[in-house]
N, C-alpha and C positions, 0 to 999 in steps of 0.2 A: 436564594443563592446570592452570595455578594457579587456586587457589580466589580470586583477584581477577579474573582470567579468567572464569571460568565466572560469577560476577555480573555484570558489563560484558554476558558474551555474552545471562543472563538477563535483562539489564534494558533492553537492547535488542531481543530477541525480545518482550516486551512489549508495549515502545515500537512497534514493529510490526505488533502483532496489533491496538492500538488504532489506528494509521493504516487499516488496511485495516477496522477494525469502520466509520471513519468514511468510508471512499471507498462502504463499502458503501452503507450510509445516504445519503451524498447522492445517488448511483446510481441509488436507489430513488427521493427524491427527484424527480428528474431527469424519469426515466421516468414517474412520478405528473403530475409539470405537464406532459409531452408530450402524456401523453394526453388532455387538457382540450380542451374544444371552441375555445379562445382562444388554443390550443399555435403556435407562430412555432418551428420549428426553429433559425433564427439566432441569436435567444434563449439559447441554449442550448450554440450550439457551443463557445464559449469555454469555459465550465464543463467540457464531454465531452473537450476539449483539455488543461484540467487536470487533470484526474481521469485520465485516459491516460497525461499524465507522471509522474503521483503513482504510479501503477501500474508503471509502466515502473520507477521508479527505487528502490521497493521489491524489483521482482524481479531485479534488480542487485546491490543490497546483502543479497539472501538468497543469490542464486548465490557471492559472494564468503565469506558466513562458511559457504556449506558447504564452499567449498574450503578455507577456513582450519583448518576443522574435519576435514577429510580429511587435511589436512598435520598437522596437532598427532598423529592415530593413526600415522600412517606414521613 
């Protein structure tokens, strides 16, 4: 792997690790206002809808640089 390579790859594994530090956190969020006695579900779906696809489309772009990464060894 080139060493421009290998920073791209680190500086998006980063970039990553801070998306999910903050899915996490609004998650928690999230959960913290459900449980409130003035909690509305509906409130809410839209955000859990977001966070789902935030989810979804980091574990996309991890599945793709391990395959990139499996092909670079090969």
């Amino acid at each position: 792997m080139k060493p421009e390579d290998l920073l791209k790859l680190q500086d998006r594994v980063e970039e990553m690790a801070e998306e999910i530090r903050t899915l996490w956190s609004t998650l928690e969020a999230v959960h913290d206002a459900m449980r409130s006695e003035l909690e509305d579900p509906v409130t809410y779906r839209d955000a859990i809808h977001g966070l789902s696809r935030q989810a979804y489309q980091l574990k996309e772009e991890a599945s793709l640089l391990l395959d990139w990464l499996n092909q670079d060894e090969g």
